[in-house]
C-alpha positions as CSV (number, residue, x, y, z in Angstrom):
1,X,0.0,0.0,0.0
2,X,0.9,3.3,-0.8
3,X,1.2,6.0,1.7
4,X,-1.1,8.9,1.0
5,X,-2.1,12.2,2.9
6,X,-5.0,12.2,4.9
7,X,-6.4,15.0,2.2
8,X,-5.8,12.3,-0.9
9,X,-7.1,9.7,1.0
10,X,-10.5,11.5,1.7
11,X,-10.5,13.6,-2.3
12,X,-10.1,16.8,-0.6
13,X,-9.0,19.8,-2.8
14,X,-5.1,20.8,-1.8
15,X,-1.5,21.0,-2.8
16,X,1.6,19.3,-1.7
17,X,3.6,22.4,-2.2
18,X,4.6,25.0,-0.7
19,X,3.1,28.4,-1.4
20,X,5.5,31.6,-1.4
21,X,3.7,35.0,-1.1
22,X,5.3,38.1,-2.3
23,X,4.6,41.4,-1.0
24,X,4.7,42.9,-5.1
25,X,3.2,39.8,-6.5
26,X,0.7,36.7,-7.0
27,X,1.9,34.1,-4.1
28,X,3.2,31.2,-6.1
29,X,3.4,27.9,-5.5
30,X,6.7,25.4,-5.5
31,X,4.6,22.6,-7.5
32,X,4.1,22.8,-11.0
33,X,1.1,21.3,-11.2
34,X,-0.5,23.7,-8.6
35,X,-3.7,25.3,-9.8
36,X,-3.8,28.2,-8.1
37,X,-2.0,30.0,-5.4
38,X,-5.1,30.2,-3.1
39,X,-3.9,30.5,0.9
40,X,-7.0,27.5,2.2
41,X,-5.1,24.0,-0.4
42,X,-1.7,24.8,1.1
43,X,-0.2,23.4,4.8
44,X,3.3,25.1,4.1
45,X,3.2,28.7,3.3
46,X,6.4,31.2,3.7
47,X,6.9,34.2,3.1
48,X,9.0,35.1,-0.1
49,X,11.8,37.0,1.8
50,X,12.7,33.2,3.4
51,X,12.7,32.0,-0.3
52,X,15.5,34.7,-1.3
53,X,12.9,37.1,-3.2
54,X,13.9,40.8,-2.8
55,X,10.2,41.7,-4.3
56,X,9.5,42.9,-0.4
57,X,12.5,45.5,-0.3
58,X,11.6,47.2,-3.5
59,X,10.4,50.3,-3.5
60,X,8.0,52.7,-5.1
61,X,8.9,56.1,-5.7
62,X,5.3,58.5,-5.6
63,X,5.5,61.3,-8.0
64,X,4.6,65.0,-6.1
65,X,2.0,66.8,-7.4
């Protein structure tokens, strides 16, 4: 017998990824066959500064008027 999650087992909707949010960007997920970055199918989530992203320390320059 194969071991399976308890999710697979019972046909719940979820991801065996983990899912990376960005502060700039669309969270992303570490599976390619993910289908959709959405916070509820994933039990690992981090943050994208732990990932090595630098989308967090950007900036955004706002133009006087």
């Amino acid at each position: 017998m194969e071991p399976s999650c308890r999710e697979c087992t019972a046909g719940l909707a979820h991801c065996h990824g983990t899912l990376i949010l960005h502060a700039l960007h669309r969270g992303e997920c570490t599976e390619p066959d993910c289908e959709g970055p959405e916070l509820v199918f994933h039990t690992w989530v981090i943050d994208c500064d732990a990932a090595g992203c630098a989308c967090s320390q950007q900036t955004t320059h706002s133009l006087a008027v």
